[in-house]
C-alpha positions as CSV (number, residue, x, y, z in Angstrom):
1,X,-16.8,21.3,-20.2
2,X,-17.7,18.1,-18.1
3,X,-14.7,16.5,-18.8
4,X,-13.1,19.8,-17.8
5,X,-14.2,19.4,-14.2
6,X,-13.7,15.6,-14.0
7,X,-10.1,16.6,-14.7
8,X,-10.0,19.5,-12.4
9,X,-11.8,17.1,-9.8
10,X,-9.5,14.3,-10.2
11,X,-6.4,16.2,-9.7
12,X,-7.3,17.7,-7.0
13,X,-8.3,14.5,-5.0
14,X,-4.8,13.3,-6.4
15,X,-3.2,16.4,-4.3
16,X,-4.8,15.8,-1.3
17,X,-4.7,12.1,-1.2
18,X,-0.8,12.2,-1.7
19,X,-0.5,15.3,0.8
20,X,-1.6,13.1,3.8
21,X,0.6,13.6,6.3
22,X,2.8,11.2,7.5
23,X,2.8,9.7,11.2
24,X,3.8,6.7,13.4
25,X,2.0,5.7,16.2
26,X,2.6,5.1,19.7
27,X,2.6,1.1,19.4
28,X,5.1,0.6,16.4
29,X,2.7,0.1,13.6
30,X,2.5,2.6,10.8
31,X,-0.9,3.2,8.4
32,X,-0.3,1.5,5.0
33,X,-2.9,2.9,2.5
34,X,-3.6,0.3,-0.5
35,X,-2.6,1.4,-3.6
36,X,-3.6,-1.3,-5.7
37,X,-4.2,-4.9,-5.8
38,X,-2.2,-7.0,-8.3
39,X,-2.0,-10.7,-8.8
40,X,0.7,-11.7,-6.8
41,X,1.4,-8.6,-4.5
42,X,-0.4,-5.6,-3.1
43,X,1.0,-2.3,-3.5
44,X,1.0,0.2,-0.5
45,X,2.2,3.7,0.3
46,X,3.4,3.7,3.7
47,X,2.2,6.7,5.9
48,X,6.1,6.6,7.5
49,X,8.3,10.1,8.0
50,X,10.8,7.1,7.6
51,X,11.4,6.7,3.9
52,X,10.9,2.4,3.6
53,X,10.1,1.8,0.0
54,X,10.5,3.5,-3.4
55,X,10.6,7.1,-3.0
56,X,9.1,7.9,-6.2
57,X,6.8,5.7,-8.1
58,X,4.2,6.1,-10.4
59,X,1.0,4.1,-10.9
60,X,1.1,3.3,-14.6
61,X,-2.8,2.2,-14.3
62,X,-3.6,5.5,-13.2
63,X,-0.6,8.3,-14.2
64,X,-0.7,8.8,-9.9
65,X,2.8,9.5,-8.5
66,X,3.2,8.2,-4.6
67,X,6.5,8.2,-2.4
68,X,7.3,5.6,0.0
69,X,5.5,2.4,-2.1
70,X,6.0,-0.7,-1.1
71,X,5.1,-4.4,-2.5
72,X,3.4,-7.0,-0.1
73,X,2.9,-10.5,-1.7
74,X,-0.1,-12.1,1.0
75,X,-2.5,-10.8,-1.5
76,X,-4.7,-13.1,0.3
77,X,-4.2,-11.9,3.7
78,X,-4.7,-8.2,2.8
79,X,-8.4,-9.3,0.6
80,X,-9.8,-11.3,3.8
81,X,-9.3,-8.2,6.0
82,X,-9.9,-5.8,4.2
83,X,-12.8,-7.4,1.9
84,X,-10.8,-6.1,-1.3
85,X,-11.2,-2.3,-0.7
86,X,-8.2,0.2,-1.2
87,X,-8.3,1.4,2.3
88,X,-5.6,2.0,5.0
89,X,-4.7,-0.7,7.5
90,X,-1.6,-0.4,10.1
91,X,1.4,-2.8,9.8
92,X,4.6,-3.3,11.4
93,X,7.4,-3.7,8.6
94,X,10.0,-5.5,8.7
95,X,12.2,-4.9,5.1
96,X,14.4,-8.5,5.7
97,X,11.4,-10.6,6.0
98,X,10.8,-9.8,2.3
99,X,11.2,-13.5,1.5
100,X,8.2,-14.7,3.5
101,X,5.4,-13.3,1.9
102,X,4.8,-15.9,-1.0
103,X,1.6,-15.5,-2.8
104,X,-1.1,-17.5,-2.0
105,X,-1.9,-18.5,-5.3
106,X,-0.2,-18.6,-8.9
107,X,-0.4,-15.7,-11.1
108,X,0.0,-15.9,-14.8
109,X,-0.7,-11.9,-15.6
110,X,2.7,-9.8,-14.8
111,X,2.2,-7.0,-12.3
112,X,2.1,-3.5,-14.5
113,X,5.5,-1.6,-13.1
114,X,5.7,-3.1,-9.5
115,X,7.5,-1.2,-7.0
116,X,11.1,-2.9,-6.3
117,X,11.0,-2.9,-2.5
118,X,9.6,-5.5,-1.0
119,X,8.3,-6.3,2.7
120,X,7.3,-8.4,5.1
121,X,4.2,-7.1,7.7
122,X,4.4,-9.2,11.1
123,X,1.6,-7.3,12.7
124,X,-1.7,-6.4,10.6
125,X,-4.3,-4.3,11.6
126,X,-7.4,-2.2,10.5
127,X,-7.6,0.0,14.0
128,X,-4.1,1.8,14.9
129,X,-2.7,-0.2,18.1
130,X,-5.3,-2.8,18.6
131,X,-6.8,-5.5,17.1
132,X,-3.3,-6.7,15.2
133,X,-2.9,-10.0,13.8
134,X,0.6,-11.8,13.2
135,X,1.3,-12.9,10.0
């Protein structure tokens, strides 16, 4: 019967986290909610009504589906702000500067099902339109 709940509690936070809805902001920076951290990337579903990365992937770590996932590889960047915690941040994306972000240290362990769009953040914030930091 516990389990029962714990299942029935965990899929409902899995509805409402994924039903978030979906906005810009004034200043050109969109919230980017952290998925997971990996080795050599971070993994975020963008808050966008613009569809930017895969439209459908699924966390194999936790069975979660997300649209709109992206791969950022300044693992190191994302840590230092946001101490390591799966939170939301606002970016600015820019999908041709994919080949910037180099990881800031070498991984030996293989990402588990990465998504396969990759992007580049020039501005990096925790507070919508303020604050930002250039990469």
């Amino acid at each position: 019967m516990k389990s029962k709940n714990i299942l029935i509690t965990a899929i409902v936070v899995a509805i409402a986290l994924t039903s978030c809805k979906k906005t810009n902001t004034g200043c050109g920076i969109i919230p980017a909610k952290i998925i997971r951290y990996d080795c050599d990337r971070v993994i975020f579903q963008l808050q966008s009504a613009t569809l930017i990365g895969d439209s459908i992937w699924t966390d194999v770590q936790t069975g979660q589906q997300y649209t709109n996932v992206v791969s950022y590889y300044n693992t190191c960047k994302i840590a230092e702000l946001t101490k390591g915690e799966l939170k939301t941040i606002y970016v600015k994306t820019d999908i041709s500067n994919q080949t910037l972000n180099i990881s800031c240290f070498q991984c030996e362990a293989l990402s588990q099902n990465p998504p396969q769009t990759k992007i580049g953040f020039p501005e990096i914030s925790l507070a919508a339109c303020e604050n930002s930091q250039n990469q």
